[in-house]
N, CA, C and O of each residue as an XYZ file, in Angstrom:
800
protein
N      74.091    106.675    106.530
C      73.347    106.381    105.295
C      73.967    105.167    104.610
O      75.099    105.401    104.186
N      73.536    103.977    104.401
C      73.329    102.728    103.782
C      74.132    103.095    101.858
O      73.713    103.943    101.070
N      74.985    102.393    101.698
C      75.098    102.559    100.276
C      73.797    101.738     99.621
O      72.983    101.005    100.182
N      73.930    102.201     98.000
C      72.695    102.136     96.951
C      73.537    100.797     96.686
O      74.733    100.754     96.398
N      72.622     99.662     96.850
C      73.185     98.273     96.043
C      72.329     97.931     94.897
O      72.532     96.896     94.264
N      71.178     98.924     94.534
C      70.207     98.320     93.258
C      70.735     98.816     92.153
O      71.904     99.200     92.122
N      69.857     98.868     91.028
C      70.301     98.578     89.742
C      70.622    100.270     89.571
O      69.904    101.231     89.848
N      72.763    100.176     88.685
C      72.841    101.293     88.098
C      72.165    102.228     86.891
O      72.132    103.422     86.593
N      71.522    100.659     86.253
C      70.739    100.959     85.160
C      69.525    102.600     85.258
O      69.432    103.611     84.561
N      68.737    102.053     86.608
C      67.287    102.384     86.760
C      68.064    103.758     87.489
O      67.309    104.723     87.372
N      69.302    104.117     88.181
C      69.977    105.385     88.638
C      70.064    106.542     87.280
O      69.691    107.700     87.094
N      70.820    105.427     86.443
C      71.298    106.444     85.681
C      69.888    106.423     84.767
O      70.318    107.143     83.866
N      68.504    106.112     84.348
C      67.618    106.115     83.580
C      66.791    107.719     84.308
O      66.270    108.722     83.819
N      67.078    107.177     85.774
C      66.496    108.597     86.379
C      67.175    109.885     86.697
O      66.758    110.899     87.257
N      68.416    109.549     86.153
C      69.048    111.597     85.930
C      69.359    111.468     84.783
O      70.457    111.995     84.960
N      69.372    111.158     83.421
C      69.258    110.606     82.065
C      70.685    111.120     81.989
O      70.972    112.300     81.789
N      71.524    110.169     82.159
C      72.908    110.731     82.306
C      73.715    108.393     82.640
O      73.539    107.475     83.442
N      74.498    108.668     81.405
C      74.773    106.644     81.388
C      76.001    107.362     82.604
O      76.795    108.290     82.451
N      75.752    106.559     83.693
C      76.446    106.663     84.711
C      78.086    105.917     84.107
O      79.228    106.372     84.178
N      77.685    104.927     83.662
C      78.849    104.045     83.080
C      79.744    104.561     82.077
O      80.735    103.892     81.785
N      79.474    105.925     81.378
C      80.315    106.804     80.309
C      79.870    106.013     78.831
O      80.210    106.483     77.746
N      79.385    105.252     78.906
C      79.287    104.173     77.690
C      78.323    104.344     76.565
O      78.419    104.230     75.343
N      77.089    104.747     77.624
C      75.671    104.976     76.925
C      75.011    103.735     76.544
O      74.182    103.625     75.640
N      75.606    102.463     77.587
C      74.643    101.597     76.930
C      73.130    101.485     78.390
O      72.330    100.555     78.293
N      72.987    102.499     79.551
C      72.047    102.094     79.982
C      70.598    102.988     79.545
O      69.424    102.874     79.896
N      71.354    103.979     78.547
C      70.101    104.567     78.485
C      69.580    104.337     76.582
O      68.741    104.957     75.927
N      70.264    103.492     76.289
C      70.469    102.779     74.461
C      68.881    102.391     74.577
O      68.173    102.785     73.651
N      68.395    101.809     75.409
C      67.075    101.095     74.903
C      66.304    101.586     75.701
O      65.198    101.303     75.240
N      66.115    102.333     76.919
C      65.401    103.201     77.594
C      65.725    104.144     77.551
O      65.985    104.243     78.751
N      66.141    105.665     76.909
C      65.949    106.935     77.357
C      65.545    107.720     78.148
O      65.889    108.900     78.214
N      64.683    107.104     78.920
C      63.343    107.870     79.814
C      63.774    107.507     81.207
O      64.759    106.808     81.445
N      63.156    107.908     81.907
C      62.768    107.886     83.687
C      62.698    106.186     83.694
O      62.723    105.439     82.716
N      62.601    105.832     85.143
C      62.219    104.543     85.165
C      60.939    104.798     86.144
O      60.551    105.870     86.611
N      60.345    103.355     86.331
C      58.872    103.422     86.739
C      57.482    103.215     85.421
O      57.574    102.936     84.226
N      56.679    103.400     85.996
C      55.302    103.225     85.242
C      55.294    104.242     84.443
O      55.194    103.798     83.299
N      55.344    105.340     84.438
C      55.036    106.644     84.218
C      56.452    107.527     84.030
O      56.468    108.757     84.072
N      57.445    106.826     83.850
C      58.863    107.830     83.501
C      58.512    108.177     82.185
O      58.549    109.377     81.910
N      58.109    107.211     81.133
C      58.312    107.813     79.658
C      57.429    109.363     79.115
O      57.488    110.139     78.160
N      56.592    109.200     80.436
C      55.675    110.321     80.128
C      55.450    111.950     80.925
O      54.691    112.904     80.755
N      56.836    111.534     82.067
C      56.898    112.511     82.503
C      57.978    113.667     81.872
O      59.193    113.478     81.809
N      57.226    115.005     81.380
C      57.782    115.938     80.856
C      57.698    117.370     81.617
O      57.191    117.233     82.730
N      58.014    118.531     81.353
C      58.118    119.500     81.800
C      59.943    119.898     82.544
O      60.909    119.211     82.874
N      59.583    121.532     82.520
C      61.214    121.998     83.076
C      61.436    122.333     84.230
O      60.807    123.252     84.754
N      62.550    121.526     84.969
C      62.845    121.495     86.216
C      62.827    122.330     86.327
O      62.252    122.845     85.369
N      63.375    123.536     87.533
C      63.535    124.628     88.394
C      64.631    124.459     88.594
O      65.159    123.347     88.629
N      65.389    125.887     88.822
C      66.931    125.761     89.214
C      67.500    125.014     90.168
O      68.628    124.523     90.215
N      66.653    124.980     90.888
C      66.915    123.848     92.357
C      66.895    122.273     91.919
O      67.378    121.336     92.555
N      66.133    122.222     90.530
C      65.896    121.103     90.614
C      67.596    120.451     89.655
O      68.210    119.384     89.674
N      67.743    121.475     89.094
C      68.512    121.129     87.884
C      69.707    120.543     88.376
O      70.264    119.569     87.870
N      70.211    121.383     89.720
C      71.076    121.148     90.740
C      70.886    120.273     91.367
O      71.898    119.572     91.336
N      70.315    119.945     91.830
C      69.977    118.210     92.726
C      70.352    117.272     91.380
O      71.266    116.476     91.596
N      69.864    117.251     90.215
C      70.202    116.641     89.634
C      71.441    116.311     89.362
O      72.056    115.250     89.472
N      71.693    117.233     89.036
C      73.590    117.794     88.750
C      74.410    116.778     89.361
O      75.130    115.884     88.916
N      73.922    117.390     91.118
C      74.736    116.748     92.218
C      74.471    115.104     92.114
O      75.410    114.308     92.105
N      73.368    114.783     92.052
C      72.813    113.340     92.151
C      74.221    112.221     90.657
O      75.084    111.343     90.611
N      73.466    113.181     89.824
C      74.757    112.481     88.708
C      76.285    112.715     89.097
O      77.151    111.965     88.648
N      76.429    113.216     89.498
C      77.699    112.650     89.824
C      78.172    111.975     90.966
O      79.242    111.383     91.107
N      76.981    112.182     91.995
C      77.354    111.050     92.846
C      76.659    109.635     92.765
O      76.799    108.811     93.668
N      76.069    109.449     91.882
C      75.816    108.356     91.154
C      76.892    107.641     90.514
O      77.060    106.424     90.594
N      77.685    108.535     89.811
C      78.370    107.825     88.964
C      79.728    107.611     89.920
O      80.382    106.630     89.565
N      80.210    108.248     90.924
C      81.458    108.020     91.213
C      80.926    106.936     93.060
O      81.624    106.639     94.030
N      79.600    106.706     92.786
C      78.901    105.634     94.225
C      79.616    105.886     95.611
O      80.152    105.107     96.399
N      79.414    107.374     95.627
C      79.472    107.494     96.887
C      78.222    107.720     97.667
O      77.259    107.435     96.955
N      77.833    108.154     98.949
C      76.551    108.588     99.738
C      76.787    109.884     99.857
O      77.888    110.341     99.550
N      75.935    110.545    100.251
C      75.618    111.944    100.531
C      76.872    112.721    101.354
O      77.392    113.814    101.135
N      77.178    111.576    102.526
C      78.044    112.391    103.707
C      79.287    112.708    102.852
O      79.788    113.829    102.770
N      79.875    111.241    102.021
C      80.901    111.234    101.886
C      81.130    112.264    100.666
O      82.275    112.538    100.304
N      80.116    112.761    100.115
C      80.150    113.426     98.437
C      80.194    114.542     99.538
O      81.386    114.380     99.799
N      79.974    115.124    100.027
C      79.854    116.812    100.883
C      80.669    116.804    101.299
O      81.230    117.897    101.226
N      81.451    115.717    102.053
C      82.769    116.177    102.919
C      83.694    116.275    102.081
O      84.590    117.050    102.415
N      83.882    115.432    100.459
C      84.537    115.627     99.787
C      84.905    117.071     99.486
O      85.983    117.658     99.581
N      83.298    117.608     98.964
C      82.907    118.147     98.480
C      83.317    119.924     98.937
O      83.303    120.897     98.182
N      83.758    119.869    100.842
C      84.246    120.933    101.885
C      85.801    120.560    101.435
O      86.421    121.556    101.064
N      86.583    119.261    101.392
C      87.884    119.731    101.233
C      88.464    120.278     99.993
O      89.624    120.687     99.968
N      87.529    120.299     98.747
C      87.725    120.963     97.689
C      87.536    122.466     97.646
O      87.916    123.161     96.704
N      86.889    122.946     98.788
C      86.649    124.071     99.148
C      88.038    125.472     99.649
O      88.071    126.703     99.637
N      89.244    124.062    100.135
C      90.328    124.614    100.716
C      91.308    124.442     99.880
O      92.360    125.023    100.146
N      91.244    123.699     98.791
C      92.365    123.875     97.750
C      92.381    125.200     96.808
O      91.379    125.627     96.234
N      93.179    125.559     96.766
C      93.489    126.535     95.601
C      92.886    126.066     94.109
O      92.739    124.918     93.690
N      92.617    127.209     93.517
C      92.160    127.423     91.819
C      90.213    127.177     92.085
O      89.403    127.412     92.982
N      90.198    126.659     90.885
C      87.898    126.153     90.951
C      87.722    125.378     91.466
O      88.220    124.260     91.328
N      86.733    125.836     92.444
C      86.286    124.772     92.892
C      85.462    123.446     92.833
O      85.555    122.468     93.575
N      84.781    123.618     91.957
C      84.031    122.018     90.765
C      85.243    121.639     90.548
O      85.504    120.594     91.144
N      86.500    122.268     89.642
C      87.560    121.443     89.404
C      88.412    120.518     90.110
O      88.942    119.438     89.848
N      88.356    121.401     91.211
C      89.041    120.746     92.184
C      88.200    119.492     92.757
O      88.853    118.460     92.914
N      87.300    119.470     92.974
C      85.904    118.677     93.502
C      86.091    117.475     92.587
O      86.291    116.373     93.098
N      86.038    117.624     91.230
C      86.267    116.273     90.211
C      87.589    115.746     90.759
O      87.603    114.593     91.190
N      88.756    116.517     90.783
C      89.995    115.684     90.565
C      90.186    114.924     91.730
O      90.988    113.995     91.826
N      89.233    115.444     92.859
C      89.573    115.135     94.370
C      88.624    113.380     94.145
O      89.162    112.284     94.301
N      87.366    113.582     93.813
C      86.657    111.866     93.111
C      87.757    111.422     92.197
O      88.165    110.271     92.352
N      88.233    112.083     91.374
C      89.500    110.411     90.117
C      90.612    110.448     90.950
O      91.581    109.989     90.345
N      90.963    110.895     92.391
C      91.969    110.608     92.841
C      91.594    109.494     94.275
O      92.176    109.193     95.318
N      90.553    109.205     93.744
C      89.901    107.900     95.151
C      90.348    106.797     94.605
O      90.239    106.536     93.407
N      91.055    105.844     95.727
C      91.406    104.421     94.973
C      90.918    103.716     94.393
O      91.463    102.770     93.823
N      89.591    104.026     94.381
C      88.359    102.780     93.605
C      88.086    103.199     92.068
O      87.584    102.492     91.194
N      88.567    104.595     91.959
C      88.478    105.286     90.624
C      89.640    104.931     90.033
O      89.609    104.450     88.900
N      90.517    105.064     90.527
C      92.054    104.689     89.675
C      92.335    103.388     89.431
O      92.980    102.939     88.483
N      91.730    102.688     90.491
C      91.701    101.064     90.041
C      91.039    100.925     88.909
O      91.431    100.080     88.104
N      89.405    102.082     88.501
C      88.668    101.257     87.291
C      89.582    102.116     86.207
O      89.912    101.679     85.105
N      89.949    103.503     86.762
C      90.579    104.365     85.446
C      91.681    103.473     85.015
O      92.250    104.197     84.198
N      92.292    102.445     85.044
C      93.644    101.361     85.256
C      93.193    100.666     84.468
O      93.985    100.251     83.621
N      91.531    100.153     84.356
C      91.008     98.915     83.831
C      91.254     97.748     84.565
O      91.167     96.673     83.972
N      91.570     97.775     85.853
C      91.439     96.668     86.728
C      90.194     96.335     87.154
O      90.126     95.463     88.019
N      88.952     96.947     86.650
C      87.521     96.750     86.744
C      86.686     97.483     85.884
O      86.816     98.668     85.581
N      85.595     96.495     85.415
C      84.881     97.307     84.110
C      84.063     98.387     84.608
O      83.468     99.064     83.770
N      83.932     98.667     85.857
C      83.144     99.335     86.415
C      83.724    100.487     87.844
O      84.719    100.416     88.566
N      82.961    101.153     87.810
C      83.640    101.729     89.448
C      83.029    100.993     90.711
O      83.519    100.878     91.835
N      81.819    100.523     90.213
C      80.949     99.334     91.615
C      82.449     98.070     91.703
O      83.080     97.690     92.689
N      82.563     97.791     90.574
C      83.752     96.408     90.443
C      85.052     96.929     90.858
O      85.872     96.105     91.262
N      85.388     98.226     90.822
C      86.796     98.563     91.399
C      86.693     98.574     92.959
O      87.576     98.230     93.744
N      85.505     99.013     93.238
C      85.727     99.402     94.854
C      85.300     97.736     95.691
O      85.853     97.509     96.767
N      84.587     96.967     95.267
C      84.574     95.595     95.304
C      86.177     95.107     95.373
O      86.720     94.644     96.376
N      86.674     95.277     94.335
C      88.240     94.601     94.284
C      89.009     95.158     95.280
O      89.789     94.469     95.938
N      88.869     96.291     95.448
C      89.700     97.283     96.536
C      89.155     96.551     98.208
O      90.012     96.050     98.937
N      88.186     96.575     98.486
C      87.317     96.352     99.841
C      88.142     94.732    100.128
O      88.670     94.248    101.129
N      87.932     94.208     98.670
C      88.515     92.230     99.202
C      89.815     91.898     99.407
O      90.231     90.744     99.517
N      90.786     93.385     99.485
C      92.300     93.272     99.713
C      93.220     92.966     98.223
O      94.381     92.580     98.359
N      92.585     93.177     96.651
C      93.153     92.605     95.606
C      94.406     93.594     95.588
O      95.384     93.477     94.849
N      94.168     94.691     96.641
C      95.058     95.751     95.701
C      96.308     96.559     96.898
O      96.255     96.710     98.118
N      97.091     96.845     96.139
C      98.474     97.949     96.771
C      98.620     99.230     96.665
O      98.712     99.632     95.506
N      98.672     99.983     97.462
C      99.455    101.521     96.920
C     100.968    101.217     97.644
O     101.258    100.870     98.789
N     101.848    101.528     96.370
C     102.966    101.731     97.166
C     103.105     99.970     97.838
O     103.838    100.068     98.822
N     102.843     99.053     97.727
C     103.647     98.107     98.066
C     102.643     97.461     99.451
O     102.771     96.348     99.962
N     101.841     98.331     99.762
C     101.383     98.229    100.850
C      99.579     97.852    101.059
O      98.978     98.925    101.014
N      98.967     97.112    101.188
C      97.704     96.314    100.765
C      96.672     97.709    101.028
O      97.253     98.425    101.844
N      95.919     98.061    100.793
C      94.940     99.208    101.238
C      93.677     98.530    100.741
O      93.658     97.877     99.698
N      92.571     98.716    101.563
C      91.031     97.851    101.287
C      90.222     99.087    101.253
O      89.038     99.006    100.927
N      90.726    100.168    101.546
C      89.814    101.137    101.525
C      89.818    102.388    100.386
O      90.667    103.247    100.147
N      88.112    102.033     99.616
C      88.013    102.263     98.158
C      88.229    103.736     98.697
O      88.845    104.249     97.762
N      88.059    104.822     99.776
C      87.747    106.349     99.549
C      89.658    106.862     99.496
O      90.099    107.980     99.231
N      90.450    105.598     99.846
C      91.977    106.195    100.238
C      92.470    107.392     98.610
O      92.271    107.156     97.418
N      93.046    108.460     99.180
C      93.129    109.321     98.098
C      94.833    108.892     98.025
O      95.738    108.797     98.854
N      94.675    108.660     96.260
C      95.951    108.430     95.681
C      96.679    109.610     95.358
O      95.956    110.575     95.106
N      97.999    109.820     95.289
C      98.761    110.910     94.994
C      99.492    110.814     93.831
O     100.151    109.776     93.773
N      99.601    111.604     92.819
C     100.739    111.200     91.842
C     101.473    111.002     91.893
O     102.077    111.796     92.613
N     102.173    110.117     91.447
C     103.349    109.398     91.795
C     103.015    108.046     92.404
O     103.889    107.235     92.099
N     102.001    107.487     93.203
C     101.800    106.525     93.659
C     101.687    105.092     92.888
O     101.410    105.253     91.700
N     101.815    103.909     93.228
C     102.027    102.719     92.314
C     101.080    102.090     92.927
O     100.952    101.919     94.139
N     100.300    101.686     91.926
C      98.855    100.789     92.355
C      98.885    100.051     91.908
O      99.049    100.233     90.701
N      98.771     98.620     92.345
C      99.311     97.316     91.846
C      98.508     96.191     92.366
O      98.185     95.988     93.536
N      98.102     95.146     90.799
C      97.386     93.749     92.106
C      98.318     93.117     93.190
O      99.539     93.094     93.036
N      97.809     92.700     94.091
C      98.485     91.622     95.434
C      99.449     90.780     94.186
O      99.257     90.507     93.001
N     100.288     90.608     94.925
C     100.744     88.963     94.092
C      99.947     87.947     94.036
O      99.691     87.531     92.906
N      99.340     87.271     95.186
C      98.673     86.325     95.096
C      97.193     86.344     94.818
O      96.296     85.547     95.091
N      97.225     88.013     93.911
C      95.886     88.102     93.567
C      95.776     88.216     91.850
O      94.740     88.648     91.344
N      96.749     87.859     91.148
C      97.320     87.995     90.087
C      96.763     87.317     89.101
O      96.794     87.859     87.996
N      96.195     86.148     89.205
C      95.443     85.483     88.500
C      93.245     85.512     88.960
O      92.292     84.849     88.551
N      93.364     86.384     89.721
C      91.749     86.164     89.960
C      91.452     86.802     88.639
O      91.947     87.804     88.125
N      90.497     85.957     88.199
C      89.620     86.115     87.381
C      88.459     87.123     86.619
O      87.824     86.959     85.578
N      88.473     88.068     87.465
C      87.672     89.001     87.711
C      88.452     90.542     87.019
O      88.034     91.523     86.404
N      89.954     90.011     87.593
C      90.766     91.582     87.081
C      90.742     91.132     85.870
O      90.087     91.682     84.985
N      91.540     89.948     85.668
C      91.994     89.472     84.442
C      90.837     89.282     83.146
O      91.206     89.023     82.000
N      89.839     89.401     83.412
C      88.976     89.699     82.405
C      88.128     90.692     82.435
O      87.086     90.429     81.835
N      88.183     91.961     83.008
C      88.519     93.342     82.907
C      89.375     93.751     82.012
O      88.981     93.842     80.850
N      90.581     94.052     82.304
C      91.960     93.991     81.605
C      92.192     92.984     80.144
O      93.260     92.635     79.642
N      90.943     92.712     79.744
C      91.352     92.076     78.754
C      90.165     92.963     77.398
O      90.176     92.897     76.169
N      89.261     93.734     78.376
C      88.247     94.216     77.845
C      88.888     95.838     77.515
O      88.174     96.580     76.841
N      90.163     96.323     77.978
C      90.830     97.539     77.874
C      90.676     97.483     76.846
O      90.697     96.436     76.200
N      90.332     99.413     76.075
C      90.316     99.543     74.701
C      91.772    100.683     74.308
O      92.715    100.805     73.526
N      90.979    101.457     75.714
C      92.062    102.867     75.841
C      91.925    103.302     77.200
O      90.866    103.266     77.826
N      92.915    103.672     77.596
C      93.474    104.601     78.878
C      93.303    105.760     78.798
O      93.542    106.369     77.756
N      92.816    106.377     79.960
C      92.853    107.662     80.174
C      94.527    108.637     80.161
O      95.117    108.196     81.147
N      95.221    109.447     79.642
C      96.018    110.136     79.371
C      96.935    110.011     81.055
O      98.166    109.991     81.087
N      96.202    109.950     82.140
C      96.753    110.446     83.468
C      97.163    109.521     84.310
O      97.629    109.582     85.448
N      96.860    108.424     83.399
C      97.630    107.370     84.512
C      98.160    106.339     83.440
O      97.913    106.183     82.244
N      98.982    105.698     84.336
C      99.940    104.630     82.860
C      99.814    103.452     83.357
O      99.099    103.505     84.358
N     100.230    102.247     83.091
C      99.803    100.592     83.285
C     100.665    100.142     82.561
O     101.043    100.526     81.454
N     101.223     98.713     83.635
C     102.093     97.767     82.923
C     101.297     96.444     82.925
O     100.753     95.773     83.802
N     101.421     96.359     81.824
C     100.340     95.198     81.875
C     100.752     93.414     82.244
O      99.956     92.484     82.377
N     102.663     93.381     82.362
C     103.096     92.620     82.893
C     103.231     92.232     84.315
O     103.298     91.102     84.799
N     103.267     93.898     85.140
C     103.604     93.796     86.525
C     101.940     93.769     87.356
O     101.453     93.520     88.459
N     101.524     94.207     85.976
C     100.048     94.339     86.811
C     100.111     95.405     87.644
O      99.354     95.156     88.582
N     100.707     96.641     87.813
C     100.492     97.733     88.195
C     100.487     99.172     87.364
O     101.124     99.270     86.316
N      99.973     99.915     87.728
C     100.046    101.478     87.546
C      99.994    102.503     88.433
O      99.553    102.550     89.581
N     100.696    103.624     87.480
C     100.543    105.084     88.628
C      99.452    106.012     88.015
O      99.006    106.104     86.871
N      99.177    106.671     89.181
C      98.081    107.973     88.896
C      99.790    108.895     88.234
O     100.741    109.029     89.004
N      99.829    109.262     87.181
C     100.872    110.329     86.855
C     100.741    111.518     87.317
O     101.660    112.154     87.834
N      99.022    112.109     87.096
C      99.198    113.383     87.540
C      97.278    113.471     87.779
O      96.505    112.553     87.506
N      96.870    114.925     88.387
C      95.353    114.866     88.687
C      94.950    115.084     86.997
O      95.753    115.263     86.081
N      93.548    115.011     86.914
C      93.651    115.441     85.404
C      93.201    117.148     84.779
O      92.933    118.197     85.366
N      93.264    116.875     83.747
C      92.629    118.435     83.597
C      91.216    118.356     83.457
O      90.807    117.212     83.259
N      90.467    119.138     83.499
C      89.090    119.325     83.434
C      88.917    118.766     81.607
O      88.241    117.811     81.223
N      89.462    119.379     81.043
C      88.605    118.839     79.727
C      89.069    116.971     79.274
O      88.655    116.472     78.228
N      89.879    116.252     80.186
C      89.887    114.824     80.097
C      88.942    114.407     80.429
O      88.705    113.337     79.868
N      88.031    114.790     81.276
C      87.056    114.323     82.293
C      85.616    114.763     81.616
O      85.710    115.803     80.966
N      84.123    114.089     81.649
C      83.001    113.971     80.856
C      82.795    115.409     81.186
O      82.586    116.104     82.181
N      83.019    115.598     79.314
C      81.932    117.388     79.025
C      80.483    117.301     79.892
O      79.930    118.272     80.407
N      80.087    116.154     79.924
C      78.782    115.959     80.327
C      78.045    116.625     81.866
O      76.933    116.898     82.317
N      79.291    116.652     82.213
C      79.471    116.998     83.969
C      79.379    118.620     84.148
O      80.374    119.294     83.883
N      78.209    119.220     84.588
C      78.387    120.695     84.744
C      78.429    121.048     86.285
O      77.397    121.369     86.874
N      79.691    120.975     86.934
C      79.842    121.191     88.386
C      79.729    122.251     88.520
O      79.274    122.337     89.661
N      79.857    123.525     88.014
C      79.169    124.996     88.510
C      77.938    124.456     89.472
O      77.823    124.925     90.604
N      76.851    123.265     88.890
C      75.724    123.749     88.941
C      75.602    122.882     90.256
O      74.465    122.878     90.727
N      76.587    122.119     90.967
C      77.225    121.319     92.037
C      77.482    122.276     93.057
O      77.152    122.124     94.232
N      78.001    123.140     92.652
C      78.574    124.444     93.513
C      77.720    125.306     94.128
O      77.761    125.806     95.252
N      76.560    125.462     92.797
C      75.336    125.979     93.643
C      74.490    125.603     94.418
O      73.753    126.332     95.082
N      74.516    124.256     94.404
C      73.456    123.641     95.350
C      73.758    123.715     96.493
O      72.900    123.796     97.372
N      74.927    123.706     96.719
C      75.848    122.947     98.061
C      75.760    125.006     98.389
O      75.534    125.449     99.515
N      75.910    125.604     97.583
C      76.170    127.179     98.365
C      74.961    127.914     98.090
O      75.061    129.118     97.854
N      73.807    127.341     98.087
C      72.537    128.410     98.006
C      72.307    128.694     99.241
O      71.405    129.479     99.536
């Protein structure tokens, strides 16, 4: 399955959920996209509510189907909840910790930066946005990627950090400190209803 390269806008307009945490794609559209989104009303079905569910969050963290399910089975073998576990297992993907860092305004722009070699775990170049980071790990730009333009005005747009990971803003690196807890992560997100889809 082909990743989604069109507009996040018209994704997140159609599970009415700002993929971006921001709320600016659904500020001037609220509705569905298409001819006929503003006027489509009525209440999903439990099945439906769940596709949705699932769809928003793999919208927002841009993965495909295979890779959100297989995730989705090794959260299955960790100990404690399993939605919980399922979230922390997505903010512990390198392309998430790069944007949770503010090394990209976006998670499309982190896994971009990650894929073109900008970035390190541990000292060591990694291009691949799904690599799962561990706490404790040091994620850092290349040296000779230190001035691209792209991080550096990201990182200039930082307002606030997430609690779970820390940043030096001299060395240009950070660590994941720890996974997070469920209530750091968007109230918005009801993975029970993730759980059911995948186990009906």
């Amino acid at each position: 399955m082909s990743r989604y390269t069109g507009s996040s806008y018209k994704q997140a307009r159609r599970v009415g959920f700002s993929l971006l945490e921001n709320g600016k794609e659904l500020a001037r559209r609220p509705y569905g996209p298409g001819q006929h989104g503003a006027d489509r009303k009525g209440k999903l079905s439990n099945y439906g509510e769940q596709l949705k569910e699932k769809n928003k969050v793999r919208f927002m963290y841009g993965l495909n189907e295979r890779q959100f399910h297989k995730t989705f089975k090794e959260a299955e073998k960790m100990k404690g909840m399993h939605g919980d576990n399922f979230l922390k297992l997505l903010e512990s993907r390198l392309d998430n910790v790069v944007y949770r860092l503010g090394l990209a305004t976006t998670r499309r722009g982190a896994r971009q930066v990650v894929n073109h070699g900008h970035i390190t775990v541990n000292g060591v170049k990694v291009d691949i946005p799904s690599y799962r980071v561990k706490p404790g790990d040091v994620v850092a730009v290349k040296e000779n990627s230190k001035d691209h333009k792209a991080i550096l005005s990201a990182l200039e747009k930082v307002t606030k950090r997430v609690e779970f990971v820390t940043f030096d803003e001299k060395k240009l690196e950070g660590k994941l400190v720890r996974l997070p807890e469920r209530n750091e992560l968007n109230a918005d997100i009801n993975e029970a209803l993730i759980v059911e889809f995948y186990n009906r």
